[in-house]
C-alpha positions as a Markdown table, in Angstrom:
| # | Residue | x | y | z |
|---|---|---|---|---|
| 1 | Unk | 40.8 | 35.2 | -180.8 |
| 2 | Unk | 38.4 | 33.0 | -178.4 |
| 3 | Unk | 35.3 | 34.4 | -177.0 |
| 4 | Unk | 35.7 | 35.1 | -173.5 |
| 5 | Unk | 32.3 | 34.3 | -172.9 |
| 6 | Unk | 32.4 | 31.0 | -173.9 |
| 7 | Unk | 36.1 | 30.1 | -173.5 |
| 8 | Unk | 35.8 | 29.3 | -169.5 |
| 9 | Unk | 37.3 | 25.9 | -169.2 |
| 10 | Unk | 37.3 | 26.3 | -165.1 |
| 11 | Unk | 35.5 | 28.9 | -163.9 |
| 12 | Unk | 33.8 | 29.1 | -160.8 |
| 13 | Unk | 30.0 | 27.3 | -160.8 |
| 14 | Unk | 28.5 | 30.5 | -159.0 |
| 15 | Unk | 28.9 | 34.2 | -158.4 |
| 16 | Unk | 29.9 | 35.4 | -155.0 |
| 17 | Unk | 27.3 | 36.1 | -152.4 |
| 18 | Unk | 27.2 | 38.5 | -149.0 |
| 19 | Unk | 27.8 | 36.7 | -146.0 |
| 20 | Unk | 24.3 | 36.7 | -144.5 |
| 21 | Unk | 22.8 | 35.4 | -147.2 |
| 22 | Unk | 25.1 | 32.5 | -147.2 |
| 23 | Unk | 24.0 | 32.1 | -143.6 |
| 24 | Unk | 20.2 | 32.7 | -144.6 |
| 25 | Unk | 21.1 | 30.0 | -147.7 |
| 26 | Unk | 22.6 | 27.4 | -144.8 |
| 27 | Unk | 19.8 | 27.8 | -142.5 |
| 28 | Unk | 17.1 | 26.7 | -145.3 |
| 29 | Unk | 19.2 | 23.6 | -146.0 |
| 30 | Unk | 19.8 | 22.7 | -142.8 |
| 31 | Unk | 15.6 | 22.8 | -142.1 |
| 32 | Unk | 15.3 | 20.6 | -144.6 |
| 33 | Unk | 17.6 | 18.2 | -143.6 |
| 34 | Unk | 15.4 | 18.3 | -140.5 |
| 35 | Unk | 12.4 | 17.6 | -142.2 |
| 36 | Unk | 13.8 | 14.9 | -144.1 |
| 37 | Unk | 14.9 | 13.2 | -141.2 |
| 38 | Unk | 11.8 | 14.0 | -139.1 |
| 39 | Unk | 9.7 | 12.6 | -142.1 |
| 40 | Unk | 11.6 | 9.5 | -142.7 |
| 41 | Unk | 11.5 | 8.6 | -138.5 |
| 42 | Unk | 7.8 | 9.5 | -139.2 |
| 43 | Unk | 7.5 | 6.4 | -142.0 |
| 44 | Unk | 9.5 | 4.5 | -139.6 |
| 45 | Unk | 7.6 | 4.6 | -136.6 |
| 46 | Unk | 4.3 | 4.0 | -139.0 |
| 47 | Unk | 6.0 | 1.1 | -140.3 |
| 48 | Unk | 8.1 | -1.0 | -139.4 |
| 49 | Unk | 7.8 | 0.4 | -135.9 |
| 50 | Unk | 10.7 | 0.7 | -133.4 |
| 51 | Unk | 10.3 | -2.4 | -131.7 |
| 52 | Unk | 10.4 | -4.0 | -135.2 |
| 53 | Unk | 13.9 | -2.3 | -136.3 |
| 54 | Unk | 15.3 | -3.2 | -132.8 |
| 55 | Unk | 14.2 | -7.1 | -133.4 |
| 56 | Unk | 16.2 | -6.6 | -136.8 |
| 57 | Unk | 19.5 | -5.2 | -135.0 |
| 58 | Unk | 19.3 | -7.9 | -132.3 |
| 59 | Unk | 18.8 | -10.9 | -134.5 |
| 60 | Unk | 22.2 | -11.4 | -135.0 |
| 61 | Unk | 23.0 | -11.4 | -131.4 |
| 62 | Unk | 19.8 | -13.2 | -130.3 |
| 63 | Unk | 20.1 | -15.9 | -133.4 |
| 64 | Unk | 23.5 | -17.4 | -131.2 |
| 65 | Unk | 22.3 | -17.1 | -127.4 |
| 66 | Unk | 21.1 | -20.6 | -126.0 |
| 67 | Unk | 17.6 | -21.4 | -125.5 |
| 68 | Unk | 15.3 | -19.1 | -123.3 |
| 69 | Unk | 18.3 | -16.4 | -122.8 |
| 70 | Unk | 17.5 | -13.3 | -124.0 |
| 71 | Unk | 18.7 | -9.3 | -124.0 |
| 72 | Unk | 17.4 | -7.5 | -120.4 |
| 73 | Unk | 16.8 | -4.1 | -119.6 |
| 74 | Unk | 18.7 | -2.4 | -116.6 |
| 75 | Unk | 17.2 | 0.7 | -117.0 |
| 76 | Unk | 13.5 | 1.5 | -116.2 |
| 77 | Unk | 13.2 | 3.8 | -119.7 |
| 78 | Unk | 15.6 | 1.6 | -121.7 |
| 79 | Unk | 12.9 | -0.3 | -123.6 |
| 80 | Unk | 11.6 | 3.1 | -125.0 |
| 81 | Unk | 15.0 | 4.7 | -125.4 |
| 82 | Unk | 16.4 | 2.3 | -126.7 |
| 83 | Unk | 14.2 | 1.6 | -129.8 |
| 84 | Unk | 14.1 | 5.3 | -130.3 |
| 85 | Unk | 17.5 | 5.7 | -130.9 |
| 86 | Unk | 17.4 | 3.2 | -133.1 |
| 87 | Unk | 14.4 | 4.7 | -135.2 |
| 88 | Unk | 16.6 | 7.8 | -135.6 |
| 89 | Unk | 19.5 | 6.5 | -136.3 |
| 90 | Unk | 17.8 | 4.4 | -139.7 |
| 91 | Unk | 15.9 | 7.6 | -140.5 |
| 92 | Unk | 19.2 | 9.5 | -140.9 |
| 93 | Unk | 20.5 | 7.1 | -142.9 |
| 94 | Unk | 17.5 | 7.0 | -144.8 |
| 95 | Unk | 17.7 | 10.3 | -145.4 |
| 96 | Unk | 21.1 | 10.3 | -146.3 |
| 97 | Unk | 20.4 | 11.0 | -149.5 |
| 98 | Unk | 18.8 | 14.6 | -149.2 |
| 99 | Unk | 20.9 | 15.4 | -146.7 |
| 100 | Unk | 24.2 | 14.7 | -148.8 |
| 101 | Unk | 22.2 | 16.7 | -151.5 |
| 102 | Unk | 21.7 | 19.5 | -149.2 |
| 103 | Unk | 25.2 | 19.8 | -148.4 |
| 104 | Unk | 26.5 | 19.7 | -151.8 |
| 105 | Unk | 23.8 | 22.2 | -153.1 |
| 106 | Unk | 25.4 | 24.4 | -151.0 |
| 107 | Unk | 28.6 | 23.7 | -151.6 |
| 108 | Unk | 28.6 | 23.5 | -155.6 |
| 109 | Unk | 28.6 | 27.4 | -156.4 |
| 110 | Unk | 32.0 | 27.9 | -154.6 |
| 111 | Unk | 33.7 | 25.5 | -156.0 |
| 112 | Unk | 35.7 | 25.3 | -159.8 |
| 113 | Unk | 34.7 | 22.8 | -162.3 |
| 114 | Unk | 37.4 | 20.5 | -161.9 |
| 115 | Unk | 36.5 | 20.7 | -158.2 |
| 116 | Unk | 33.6 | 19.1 | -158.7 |
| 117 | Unk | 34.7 | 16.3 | -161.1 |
| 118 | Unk | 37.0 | 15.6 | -157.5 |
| 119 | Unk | 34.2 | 16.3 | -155.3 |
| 120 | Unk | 31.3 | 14.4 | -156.0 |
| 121 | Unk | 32.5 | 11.3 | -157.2 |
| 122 | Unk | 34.2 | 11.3 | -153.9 |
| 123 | Unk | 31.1 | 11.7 | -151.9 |
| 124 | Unk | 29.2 | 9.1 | -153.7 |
| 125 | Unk | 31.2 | 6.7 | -153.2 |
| 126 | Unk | 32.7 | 7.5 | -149.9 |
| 127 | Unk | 28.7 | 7.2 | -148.9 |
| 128 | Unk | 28.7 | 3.6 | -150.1 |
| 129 | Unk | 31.5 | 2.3 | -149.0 |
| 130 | Unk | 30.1 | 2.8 | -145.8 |
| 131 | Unk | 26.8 | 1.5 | -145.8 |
| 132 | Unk | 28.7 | -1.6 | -147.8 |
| 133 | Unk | 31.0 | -1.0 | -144.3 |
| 134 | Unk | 28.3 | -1.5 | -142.2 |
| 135 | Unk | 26.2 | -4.2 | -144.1 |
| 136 | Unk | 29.3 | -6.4 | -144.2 |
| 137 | Unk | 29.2 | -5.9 | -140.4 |
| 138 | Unk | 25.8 | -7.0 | -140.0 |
| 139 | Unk | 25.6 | -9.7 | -141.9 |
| 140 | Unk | 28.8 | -11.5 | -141.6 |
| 141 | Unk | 30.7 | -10.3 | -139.0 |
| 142 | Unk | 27.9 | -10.0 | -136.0 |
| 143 | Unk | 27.2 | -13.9 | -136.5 |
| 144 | Unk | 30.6 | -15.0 | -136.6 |
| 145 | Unk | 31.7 | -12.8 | -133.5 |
| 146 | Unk | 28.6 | -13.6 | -131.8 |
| 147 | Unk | 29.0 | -17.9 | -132.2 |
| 148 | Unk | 32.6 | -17.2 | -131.1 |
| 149 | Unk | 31.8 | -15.4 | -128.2 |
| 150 | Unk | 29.6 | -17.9 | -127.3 |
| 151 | Unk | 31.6 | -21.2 | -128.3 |
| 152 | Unk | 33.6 | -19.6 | -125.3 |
| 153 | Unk | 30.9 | -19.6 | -122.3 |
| 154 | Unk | 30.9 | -21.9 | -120.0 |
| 155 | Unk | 28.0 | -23.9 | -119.3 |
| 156 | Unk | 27.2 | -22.7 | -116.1 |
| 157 | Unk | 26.4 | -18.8 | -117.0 |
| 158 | Unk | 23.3 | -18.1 | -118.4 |
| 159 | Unk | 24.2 | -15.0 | -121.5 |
| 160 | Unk | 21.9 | -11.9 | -120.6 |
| 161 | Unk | 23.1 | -8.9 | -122.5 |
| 162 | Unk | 21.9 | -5.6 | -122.4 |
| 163 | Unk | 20.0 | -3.9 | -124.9 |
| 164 | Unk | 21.7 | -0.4 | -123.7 |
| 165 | Unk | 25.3 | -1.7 | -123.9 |
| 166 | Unk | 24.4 | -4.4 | -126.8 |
| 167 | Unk | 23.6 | -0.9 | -129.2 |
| 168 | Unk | 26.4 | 1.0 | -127.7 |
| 169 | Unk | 28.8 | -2.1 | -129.0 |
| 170 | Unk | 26.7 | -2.0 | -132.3 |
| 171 | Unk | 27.4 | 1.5 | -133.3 |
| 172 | Unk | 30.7 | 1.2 | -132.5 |
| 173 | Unk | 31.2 | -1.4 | -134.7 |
| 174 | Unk | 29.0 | 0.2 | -137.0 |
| 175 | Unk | 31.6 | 2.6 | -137.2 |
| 176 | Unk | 34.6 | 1.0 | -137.3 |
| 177 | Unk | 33.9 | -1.0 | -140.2 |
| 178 | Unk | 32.2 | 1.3 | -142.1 |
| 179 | Unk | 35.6 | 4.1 | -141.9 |
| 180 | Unk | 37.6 | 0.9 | -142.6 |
| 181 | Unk | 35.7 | 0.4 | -146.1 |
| 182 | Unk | 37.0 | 4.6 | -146.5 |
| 183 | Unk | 40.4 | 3.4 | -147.3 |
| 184 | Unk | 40.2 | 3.6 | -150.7 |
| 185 | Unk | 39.0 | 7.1 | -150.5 |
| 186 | Unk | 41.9 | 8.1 | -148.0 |
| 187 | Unk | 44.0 | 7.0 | -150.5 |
| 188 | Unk | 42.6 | 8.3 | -153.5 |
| 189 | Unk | 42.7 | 12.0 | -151.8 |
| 190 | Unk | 46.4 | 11.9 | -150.9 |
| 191 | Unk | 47.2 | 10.7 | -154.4 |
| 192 | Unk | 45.3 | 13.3 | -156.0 |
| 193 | Unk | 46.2 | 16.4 | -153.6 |
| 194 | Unk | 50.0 | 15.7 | -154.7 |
| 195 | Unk | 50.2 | 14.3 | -150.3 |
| 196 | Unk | 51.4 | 11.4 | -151.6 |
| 197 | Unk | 52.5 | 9.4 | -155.1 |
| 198 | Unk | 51.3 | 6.6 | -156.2 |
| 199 | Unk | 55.0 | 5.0 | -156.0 |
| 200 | Unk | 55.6 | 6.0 | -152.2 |
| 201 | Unk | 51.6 | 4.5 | -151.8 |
| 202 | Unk | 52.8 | 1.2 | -153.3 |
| 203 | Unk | 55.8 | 0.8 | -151.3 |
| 204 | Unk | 53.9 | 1.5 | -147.9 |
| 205 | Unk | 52.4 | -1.7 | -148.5 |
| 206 | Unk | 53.8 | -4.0 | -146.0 |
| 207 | Unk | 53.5 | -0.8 | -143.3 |
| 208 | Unk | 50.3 | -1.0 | -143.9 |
| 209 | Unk | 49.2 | -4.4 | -143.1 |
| 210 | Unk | 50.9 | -4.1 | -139.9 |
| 211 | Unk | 48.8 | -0.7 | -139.7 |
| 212 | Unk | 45.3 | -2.5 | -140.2 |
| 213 | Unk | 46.0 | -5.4 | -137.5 |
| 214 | Unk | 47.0 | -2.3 | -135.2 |
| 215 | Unk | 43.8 | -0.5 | -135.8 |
| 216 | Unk | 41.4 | -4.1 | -135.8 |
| 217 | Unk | 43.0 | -4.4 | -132.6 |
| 218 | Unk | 42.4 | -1.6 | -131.0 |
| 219 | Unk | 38.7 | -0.6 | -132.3 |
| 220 | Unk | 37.4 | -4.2 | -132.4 |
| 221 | Unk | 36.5 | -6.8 | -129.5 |
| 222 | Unk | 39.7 | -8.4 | -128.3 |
| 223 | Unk | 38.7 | -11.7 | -130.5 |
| 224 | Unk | 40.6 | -13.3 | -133.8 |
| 225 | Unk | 37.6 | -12.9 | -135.8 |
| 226 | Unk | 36.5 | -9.2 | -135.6 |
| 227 | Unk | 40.0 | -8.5 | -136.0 |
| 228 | Unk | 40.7 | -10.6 | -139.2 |
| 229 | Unk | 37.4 | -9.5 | -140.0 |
| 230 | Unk | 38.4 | -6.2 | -140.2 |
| 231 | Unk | 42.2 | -6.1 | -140.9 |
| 232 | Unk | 42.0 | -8.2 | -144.0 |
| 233 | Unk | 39.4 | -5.7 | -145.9 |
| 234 | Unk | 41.3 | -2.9 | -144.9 |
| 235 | Unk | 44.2 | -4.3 | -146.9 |
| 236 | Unk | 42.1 | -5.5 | -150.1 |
| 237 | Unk | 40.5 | -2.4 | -150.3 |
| 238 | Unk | 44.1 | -0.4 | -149.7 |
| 239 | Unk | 44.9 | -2.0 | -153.5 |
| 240 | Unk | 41.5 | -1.1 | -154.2 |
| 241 | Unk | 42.2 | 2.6 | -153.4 |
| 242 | Unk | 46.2 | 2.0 | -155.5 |
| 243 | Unk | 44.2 | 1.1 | -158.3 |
| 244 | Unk | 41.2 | 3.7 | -158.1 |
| 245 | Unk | 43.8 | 6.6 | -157.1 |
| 246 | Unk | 45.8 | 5.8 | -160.9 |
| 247 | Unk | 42.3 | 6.0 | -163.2 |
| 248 | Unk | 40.5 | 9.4 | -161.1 |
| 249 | Unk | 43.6 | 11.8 | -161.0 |
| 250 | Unk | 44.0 | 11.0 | -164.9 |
| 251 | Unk | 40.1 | 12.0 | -165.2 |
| 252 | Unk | 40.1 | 15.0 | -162.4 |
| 253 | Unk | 43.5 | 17.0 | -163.4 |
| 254 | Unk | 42.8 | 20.9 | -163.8 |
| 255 | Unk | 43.7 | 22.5 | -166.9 |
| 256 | Unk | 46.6 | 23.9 | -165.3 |
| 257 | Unk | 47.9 | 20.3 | -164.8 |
| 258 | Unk | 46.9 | 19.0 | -167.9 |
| 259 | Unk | 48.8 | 21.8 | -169.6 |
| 260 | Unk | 52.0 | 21.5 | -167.2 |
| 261 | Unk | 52.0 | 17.8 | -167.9 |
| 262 | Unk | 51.6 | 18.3 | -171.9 |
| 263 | Unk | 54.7 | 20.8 | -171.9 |
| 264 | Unk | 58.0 | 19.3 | -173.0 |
């Protein structure tokens, strides 16, 4: 007979706790998600400095307008706001990583051990695909759109864009491509939660190229390029998630599926 005090192959990481004290337990981690964010906009406004990090999101823009144009400022407080948005915006993602740390610090005890094998593989990764989202943004697709955009004007309007609506279409793109590069999570989740087989995922292939143009068209500017930009890593990165989804569910099954699937 096995030891019950050692044969535990998927028992629960932590004990159960009273309700306040999981409220007392959230309210520490989320102070120190603060501070990690308030210490990381303090490095940031030491150095590089606000003005400095909004040079580095405009150079992409300001890299294709003709000679002597330049962004503008509508708004009377836009050249402080403007920056400071941005300086919190890259100390939250420089943070990131305490603040994912937090979350699954406090997440951990409730959850089984198989759980976790599903859990924070998924988070890791989910975490950079997006920045990978939002650097292939920046560095390709800005310049591209951008000369585009541009290739278009005629010569008798002199491009003057706004810094407040120039970061508003930033973040938005910001944030369509990096949930386009989540795909392959999305699909890896349905696979594993039983949603959806791998067989049914294969054969909604040609749906879901048709899908990805939709959704380039609708969340990207109403150019070819932004849109092929997007659509066409959507669909690599749909095999990507086909091929991912087969190798994780064979190293995240419970016990209880590994000994359903072993029985004859």
């Amino acid at each position: 007979m096995s030891d019950p005090t050692t044969d535990k192959p998927d028992e629960l990481a932590g004990t159960e706790q009273p309700f306040v004290q999981h409220l007392m337990e959230l309210r520490d981690r989320m102070i120190r998600i603060v501070i990690a964010i308030g210490i990381a906009a303090g490095l940031l406004a030491i150095w590089p400095g606000p003005a400095v990090l909004f040079d580095l999101l405009a150079a992409p823009l300001v890299a294709t307008l003709p000679a002597g144009a330049s962004l503008i400022a509508t708004s009377v407080i836009s050249p402080f706001l403007v920056p400071l948005k941005i300086l919190l915006m890259a100390a939250f993602m420089l943070a990131l990583p305490v603040v994912l740390y937090q979350v699954w610090a406090f997440v951990a005890p409730g959850l089984y051990t198989h759980e976790k094998k599903l859990v924070m593989p998924l988070v890791v990764s989910s975490t950079l695909l997006f920045f990978v989202g939002v650097a292939f943004c920046y560095f390709f697709v800005f310049g591209q759109v951008f000369k585009f955009i541009q290739s278009f004007a005629p010569k008798s309007i002199v491009a003057a864009p706004d810094i407040e609506a120039y970061l508003g279409f930033v973040l938005s793109m910001f944030l369509a491509f990096g949930m386009a590069f989540e795909v392959p999570i999305a699909v890896v989740v349905l696979a594993r939660m039983n949603i959806v087989s791998i067989e049914k995922l294969k054969n909604f292939r040609g749906y879901f190229i048709v899908l990805a143009f939709v959704v380039a068209a609708i969340v990207t500017p109403p150019d070819v390029v932004s849109q092929l930009a997007l659509a066409i890593p959507m669909c690599i990165l749909y095999e990507v998630g086909i091929w991912a989804a087969q190798i994780f569910i064979k190293h995240t099954q419970a016990p209880d599926d590994d000994a359903e699937a072993a029985k004859p």
